[in-house]
C-alpha positions as CSV (number, residue, x, y, z in Angstrom):
1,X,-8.0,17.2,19.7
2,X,-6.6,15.7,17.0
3,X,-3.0,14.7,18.3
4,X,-1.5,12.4,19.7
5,X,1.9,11.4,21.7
6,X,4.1,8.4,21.6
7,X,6.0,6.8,24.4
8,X,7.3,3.5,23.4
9,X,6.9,3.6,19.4
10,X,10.2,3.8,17.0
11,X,11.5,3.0,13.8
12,X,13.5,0.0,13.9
13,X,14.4,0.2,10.0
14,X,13.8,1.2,6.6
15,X,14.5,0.3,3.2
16,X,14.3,1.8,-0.3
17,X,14.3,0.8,-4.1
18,X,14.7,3.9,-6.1
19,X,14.0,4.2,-10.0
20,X,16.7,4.9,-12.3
21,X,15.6,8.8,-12.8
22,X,15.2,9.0,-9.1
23,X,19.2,7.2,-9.0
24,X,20.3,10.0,-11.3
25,X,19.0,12.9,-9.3
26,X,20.1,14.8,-6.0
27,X,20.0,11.0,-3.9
28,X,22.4,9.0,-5.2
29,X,22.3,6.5,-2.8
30,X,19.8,4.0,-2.1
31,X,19.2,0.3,-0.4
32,X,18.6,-0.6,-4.3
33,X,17.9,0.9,-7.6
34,X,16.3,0.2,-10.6
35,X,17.6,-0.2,-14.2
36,X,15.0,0.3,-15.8
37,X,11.2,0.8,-15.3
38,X,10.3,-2.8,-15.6
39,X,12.4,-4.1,-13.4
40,X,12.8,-7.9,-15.3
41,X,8.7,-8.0,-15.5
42,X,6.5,-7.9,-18.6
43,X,4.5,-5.2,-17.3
44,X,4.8,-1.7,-15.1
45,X,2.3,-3.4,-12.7
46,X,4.0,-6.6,-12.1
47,X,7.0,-4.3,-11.9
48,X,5.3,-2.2,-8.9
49,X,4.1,-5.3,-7.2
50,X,7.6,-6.7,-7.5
51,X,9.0,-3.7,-6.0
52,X,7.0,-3.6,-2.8
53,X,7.4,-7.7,-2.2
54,X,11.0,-6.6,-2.9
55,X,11.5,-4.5,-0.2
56,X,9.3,-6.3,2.3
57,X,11.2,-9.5,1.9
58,X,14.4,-7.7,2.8
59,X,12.9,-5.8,5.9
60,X,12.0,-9.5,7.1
61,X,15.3,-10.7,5.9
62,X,17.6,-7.9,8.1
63,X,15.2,-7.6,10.9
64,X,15.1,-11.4,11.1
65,X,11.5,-10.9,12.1
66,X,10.2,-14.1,10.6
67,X,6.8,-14.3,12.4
68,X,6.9,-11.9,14.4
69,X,5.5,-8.6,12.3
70,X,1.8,-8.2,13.8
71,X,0.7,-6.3,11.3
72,X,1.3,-5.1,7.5
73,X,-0.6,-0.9,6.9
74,X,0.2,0.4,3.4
75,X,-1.0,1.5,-0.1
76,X,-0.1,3.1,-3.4
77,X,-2.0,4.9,-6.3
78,X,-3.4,2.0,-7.8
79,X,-7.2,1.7,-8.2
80,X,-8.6,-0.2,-5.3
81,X,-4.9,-0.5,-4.0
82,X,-4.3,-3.3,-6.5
83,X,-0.5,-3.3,-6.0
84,X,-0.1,-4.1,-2.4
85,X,-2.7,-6.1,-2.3
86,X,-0.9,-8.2,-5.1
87,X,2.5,-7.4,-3.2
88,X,1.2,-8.4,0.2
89,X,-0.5,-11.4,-0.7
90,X,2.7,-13.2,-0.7
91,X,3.0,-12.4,3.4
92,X,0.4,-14.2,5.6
93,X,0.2,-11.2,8.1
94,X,-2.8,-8.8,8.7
95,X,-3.3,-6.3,6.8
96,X,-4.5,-2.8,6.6
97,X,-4.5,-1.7,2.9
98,X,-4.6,2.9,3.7
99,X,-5.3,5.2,1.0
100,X,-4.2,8.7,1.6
101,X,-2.9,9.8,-1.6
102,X,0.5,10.9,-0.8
103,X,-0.1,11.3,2.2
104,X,-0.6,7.5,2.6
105,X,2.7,6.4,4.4
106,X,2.2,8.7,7.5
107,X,-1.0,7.8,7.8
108,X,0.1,4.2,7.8
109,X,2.8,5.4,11.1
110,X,0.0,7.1,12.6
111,X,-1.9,4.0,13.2
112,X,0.6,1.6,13.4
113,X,1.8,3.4,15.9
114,X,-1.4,3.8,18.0
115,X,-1.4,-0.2,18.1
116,X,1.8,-0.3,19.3
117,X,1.0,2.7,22.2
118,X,-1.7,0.5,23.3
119,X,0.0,-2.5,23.4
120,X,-2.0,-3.9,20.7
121,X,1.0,-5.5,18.7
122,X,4.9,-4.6,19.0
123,X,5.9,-4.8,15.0
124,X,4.4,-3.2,12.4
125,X,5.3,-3.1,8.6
126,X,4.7,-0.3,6.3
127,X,4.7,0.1,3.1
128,X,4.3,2.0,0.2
129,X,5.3,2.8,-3.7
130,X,4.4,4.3,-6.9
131,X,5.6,4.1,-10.1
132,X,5.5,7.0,-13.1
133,X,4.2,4.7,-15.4
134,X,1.6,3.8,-13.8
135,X,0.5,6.8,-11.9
136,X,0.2,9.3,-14.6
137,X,-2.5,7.7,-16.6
138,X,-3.9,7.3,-13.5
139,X,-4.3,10.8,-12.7
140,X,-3.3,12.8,-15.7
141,X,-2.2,11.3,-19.0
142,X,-0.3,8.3,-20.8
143,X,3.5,8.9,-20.9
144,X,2.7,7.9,-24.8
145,X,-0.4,10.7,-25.5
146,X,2.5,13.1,-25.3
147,X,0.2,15.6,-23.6
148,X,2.2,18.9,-22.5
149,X,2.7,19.7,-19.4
150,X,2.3,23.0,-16.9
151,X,5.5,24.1,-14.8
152,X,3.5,23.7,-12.0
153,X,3.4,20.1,-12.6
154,X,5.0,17.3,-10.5
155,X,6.2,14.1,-11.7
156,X,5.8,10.9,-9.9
157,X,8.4,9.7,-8.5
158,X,9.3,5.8,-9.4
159,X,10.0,3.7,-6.0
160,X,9.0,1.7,-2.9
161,X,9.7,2.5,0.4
162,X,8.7,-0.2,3.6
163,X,9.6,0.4,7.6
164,X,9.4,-1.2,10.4
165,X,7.6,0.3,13.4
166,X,8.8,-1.5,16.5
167,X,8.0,-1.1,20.9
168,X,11.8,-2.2,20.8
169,X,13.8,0.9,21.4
170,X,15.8,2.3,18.4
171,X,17.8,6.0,18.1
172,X,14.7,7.1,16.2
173,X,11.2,7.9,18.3
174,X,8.0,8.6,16.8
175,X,7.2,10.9,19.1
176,X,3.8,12.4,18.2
177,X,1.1,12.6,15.8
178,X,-1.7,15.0,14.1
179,X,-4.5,13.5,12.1
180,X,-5.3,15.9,9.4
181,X,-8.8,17.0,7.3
182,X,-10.1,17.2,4.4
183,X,-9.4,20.6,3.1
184,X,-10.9,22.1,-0.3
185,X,-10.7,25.5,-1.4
186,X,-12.1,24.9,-4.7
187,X,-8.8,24.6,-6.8
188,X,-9.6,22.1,-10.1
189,X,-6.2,21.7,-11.7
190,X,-4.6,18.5,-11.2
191,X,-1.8,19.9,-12.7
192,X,-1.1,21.8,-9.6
193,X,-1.2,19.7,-7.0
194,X,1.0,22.2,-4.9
195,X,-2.4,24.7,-4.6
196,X,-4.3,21.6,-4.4
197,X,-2.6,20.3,-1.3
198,X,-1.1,23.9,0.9
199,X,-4.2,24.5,2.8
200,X,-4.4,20.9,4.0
201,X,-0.5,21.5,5.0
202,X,-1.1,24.3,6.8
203,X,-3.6,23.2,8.8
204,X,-2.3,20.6,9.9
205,X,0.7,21.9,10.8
206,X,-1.3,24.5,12.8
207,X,-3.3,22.3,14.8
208,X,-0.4,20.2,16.0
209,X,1.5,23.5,17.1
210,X,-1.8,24.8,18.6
211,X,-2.5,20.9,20.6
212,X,1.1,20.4,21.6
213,X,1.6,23.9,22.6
214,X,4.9,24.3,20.3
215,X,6.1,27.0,18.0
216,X,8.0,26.0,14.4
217,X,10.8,26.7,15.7
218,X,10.8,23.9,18.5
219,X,11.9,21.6,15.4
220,X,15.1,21.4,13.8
221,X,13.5,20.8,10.6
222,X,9.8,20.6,8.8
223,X,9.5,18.6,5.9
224,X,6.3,19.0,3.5
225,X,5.5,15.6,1.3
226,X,5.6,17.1,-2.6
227,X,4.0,20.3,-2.3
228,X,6.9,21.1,-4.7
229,X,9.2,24.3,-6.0
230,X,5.8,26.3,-6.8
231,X,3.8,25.2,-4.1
232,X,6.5,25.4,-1.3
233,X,6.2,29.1,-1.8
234,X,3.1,29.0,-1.8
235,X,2.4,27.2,1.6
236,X,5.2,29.8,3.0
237,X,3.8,32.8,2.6
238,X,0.4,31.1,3.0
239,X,1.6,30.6,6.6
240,X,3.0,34.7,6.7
241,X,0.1,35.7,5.1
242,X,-2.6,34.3,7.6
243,X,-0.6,33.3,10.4
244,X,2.2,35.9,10.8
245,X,4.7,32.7,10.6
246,X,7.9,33.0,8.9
247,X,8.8,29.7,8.7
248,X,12.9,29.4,7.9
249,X,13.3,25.3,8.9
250,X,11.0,24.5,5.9
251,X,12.4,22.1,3.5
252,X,9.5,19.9,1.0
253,X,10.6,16.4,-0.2
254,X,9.5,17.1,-3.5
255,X,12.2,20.1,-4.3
256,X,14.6,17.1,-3.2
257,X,14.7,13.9,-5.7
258,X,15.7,15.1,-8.8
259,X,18.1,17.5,-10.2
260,X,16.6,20.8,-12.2
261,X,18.5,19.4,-15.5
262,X,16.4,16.7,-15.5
263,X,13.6,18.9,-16.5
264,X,10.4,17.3,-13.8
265,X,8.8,20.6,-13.8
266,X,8.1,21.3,-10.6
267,X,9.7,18.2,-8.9
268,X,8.5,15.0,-7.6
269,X,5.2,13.7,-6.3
270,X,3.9,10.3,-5.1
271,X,3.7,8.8,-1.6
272,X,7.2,7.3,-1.6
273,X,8.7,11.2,-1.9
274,X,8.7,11.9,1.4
275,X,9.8,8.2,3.0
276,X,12.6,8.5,0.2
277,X,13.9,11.4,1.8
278,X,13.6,11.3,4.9
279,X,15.3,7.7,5.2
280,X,18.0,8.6,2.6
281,X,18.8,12.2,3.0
282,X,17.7,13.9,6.4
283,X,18.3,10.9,8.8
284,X,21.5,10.8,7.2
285,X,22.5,14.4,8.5
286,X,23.3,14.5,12.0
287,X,22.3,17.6,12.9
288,X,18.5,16.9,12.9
289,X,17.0,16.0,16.3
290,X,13.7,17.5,16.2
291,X,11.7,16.6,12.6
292,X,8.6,17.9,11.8
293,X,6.9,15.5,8.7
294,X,3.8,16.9,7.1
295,X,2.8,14.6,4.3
296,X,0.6,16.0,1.5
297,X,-2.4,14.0,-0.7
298,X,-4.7,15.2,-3.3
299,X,-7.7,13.5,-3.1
300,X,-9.0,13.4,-7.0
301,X,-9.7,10.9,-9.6
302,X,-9.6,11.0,-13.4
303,X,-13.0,11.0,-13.2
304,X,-13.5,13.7,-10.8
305,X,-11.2,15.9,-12.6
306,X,-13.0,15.3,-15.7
307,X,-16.3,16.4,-14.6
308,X,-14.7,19.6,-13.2
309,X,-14.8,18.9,-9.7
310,X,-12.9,20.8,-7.0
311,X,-9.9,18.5,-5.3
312,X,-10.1,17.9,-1.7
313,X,-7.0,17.8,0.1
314,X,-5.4,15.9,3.2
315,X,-2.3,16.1,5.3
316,X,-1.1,14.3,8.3
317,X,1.9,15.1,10.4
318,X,4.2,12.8,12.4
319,X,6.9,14.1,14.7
320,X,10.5,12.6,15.1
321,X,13.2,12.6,18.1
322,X,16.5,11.4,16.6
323,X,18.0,10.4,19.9
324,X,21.7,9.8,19.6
């Protein structure tokens, strides 16, 4: 079984930086924005690395955790996870450095929050960014090659996004996990990461129902990471389709960043899209008790895309119990 359940694990806080397209869109508000993508540095890597240091220094700051943070679990889309490595580097904590994609963040919760079940350590710090300029010649193209793009297409979303996992009780319980797998059902365009990324979605979202012995409709809400406006449909009547579900609480993170006039194609991607929301929007809205997070990762590299490889996929959900 690949779940698991939480007693004594909760989110204590959370803060944001958001880029100045992400500012603009259907989010207005956020801990702190950006003015620009280099945000005072010479280069969009210094910038990224500023962003993450940015945010952990002010979790420390409010929290007036000072020593007391156990452990630091994070990544980004770098190569080798260069920026929080650079970013943590400035904190003398331990330090798991988790590559999931975009998927990355929950997996970070996941075991952050399996040392804290076990009374391992109490805090826990995670953290996470990307940044459009550096994540699209990563994966697809320089911004400058002008290279055209699909309308299935998402467009990396420009922020950082750190939490702090706590055993001190908060109004927001982690109340359950599922560790997804690899899925791959030969799909080769990395423009469409929504096809890429629904089978991994759907399966773990039907092995947590299936270990759990719950229904979709035991949440107030499921949010998917950046399956996007195409692939959202796709992972619903995926679910009809081969699971008789009709799943009518479904909302995906990546449908929720930007506005349509600001032409992103199918909508955002990157692992801060679905900590962005969920801090800034849906926790936000009161009427959300029971949330279902499924967060989304495609597994490629230019280099595997370039040699026409198929993408392998990964998902991992964590559930949340908003408590007052």
């Amino acid at each position: 079984m690949a779940s698991i359940k939480f007693n004594n694990v909760y989110i204590k806080d959370a803060f944001t930086i958001a880029g100045p397209l992400e500012s603009e869109g259907q989010i207005r508000k956020f801990d702190l924005t950006m003015d620009d993508y280099y945000y005072g540095e010479k280069s969009f890597i210094d910038a990224e690395v500023k962003m993450q240091k940015v945010v952990m220094d002010n979790l420390l700051y409010r929290n007036k955790l000072g020593k007391k943070i156990d452990l630091i679990l994070g990544g980004d889309l770098s190569n080798q996870l260069g920026i929080t490595s650079y970013a943590v580097r400035n904190f003398s904590y331990p330090f798991f450095g988790i590559y999931s994609a975009c998927a990355t963040f929950l997996e970070s919760m996941i075991i952050g929050g399996h040392f804290i079940e076990m009374n391992t350590i109490k805090n826990a710090l995670m953290i996470t960014s990307s940044h459009n300029l550096n994540a699209e010649r990563q994966f697809r193209f320089p911004i400058e090659y002008g290279a055209p793009r699909a309308s299935t297409t998402t467009f990396t979303a420009t922020g950082a996004v750190g939490a702090i996992l706590s055993n001190e009780k908060s109004n927001i319980k982690v109340e359950s996990a599922t560790i997804g797998k690899i899925e791959d059902y030969n799909q080769k365009d990395a423009t469409h990461m929504g096809a890429v990324m629904t089978p991994a979605a759907v399966s773990v979202l039907i092995d947590h129902l299936h270990d759990l012995k719950r229904t979709v409709d035991d949440y107030d809400l499921i949010v998917t990471g950046d399956l996007g406006s195409v692939g959202k449909d796709i992972f619903r009547e995926f679910l009809k389709v081969n699971y008789g579900i009709k799943i009518k609480n479904h909302m995906d993170a990546g449908c929720e960043i930007f506005l349509k006039s600001q032409e992103v194609y199918s909508g955002s991607s990157g692992p801060v899209t679905l900590p962005m929301v969920l801090f800034n929007k849906i926790l936000k809205n009161k009427k959300y008790k029971k949330i279902l997070l499924i967060a989304t990762g495609s597994l490629h590299s230019k280099d595997t895309t370039n040699q026409k490889k198929s993408i392998p996929s990964i998902a991992h959900a964590v559930s949340l119990e908003v408590l007052s």
